[in-house]
C-alpha positions in Angstrom: 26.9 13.7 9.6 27.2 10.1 11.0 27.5 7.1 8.6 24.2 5.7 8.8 22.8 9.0 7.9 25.4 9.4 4.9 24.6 5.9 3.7 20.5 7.0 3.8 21.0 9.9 1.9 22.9 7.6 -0.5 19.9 5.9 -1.0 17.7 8.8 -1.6 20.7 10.0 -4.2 20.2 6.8 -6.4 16.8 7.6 -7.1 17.8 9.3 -10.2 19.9 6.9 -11.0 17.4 4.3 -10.4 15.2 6.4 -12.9 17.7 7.0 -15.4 18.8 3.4 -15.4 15.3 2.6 -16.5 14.7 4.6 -19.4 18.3 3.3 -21.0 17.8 2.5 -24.7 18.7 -1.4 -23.8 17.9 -4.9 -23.3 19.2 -5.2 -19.8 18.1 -1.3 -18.6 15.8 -3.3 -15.9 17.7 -5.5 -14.7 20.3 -2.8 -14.0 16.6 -0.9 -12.7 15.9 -3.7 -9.8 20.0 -4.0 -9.3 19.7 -0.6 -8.4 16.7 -0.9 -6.3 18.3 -4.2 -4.7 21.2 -2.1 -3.4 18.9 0.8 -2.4 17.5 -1.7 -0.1 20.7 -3.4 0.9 21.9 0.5 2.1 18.6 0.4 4.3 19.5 -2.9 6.1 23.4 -1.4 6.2 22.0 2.0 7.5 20.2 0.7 10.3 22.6 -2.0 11.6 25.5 0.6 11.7 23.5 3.2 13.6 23.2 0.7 16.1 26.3 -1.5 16.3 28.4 2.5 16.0 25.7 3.5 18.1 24.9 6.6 16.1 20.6 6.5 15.9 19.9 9.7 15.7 16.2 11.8 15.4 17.2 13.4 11.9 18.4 9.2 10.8 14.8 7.9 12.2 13.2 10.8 10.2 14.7 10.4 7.3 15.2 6.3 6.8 11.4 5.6 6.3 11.6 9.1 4.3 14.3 7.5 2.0 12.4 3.9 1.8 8.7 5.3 0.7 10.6 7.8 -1.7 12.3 4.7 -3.3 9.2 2.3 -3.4 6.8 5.2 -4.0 9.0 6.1 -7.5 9.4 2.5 -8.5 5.6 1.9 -8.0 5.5 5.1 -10.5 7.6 3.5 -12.8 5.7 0.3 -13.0 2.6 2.5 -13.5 3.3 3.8 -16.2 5.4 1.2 -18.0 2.3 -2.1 -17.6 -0.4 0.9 -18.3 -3.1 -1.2 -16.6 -5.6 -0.7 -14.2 -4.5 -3.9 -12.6 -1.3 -2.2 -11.7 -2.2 1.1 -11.2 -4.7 0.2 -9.0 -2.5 -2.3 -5.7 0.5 0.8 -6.7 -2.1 3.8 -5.5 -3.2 1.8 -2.8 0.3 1.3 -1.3 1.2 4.6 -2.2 -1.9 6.0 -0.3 -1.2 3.9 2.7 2.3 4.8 3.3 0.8 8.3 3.4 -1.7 7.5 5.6 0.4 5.9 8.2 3.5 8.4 7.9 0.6 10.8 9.0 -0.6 9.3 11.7 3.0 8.5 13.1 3.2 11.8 13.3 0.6 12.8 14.5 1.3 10.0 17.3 4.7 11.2 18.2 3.1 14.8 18.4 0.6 13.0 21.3 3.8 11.4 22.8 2.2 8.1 21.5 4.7 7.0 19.0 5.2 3.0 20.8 1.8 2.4 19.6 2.5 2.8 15.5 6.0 1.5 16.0 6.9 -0.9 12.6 5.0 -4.4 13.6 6.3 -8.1 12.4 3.1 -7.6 9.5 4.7 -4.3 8.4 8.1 -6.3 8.1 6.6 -9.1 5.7 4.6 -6.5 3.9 7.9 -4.9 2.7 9.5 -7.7 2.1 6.7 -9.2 -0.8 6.3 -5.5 -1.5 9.9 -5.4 -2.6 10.4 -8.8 -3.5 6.9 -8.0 -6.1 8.9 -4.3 -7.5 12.3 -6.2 -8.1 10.0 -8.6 -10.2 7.8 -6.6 -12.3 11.5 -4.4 -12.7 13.8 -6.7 -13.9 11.1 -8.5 -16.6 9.9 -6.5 -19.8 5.6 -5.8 -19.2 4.4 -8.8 -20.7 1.6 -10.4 -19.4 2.5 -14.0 -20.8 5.9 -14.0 -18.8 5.2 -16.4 -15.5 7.5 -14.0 -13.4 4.9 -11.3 -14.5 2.4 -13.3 -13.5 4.0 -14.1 -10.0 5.0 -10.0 -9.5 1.4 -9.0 -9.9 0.3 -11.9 -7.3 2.9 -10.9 -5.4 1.6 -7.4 -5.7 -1.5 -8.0 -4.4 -0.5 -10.1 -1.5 1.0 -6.7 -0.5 -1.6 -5.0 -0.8 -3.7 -7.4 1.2 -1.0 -7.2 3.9 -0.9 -3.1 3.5 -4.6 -3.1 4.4 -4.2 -5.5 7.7 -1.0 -3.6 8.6 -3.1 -0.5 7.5 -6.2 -1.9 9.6 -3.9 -2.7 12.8 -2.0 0.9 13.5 -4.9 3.1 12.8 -7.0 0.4 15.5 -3.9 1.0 18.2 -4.4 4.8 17.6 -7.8 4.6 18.1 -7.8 2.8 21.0 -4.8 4.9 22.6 -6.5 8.3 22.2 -10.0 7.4 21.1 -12.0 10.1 19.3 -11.0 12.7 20.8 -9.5 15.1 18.5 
């Protein structure tokens, strides 16, 4: 087991930790919650530089890093669900849920075709994440009230992610089509 792939693992062990964290009987239970998830995502930078400055990328570590990052986001997402119970959550959460899905399927289905280079993770992709997380660490760390600005700036920031999920969304499953067509 190289490092990068223990550190990933790592990540996918503090989900119940994450989870726990957020269901402790205090005042500071999410700010510990997005603490948690901050170092969950500071494992997946550390995870991915080592692999390649030890030189240690693997197939099983290229598997399971995007497994480990949509387990983490998808169980956050969850978590905000059910603790704003609104539509206006639940609704930008099942749509970046769904997507993730979507395109984790079609990479593979890619990479069965020998056609992986043309889903690869684009620049969009990268900002995507980054106001997806950014939007999570947000609507974790503040209690779900809808009078707080950094609410407020969470679910906007939610939706921008969703926006860019969509054009992200829109721009792999367009390189698919146009590398094998209809086809299948």
């Amino acid at each position: 087991m190289s490092i990068p792939n223990s550190i990933t693992l790592l990540r996918i062990c503090l989900i119940p930790c994450f989870v726990l964290s957020f269901y402790l009987p205090i005042s500071h239970a999410g700010m510990i919650t997005a603490g948690i998830f901050c170092l969950a995502g500071l494992t997946d930078w550390l995870d991915g530089y080592l692999a390649r400055k030890l030189n240690q990328t693997s197939r099983f570590g290229a598997f399971l890093d995007p497994v480990a990052d949509k387990l983490i986001v998808a169980v956050a997402l969850v978590l905000i669900v059910g603790e704003f119970g609104s539509i206006w959550v639940t609704i930008p959460a099942a749509i970046i849920v769904s997507r993730e899905i979507a395109i984790s399927a079609l990479r593979e289905w890619m990479a069965e075709i020998g056609k992986q280079a043309n889903v690869a993770v684009s620049y969009l992709g990268k900002a995507k994440t980054l106001i997806q997380i950014l939007a999570i660490v947000i609507l974790l760390a503040n209690p779900a009230d809808w009078s707080l600005p950094l609410i407020k700036l969470g679910i906007v920031l939610m939706y921008v992610a969703v926006a860019l999920t969509l054009w992200s969304m829109y721009n792999y499953l367009r390189a698919a089509i146009i590398e094998v067509g209809f086809k299948d």
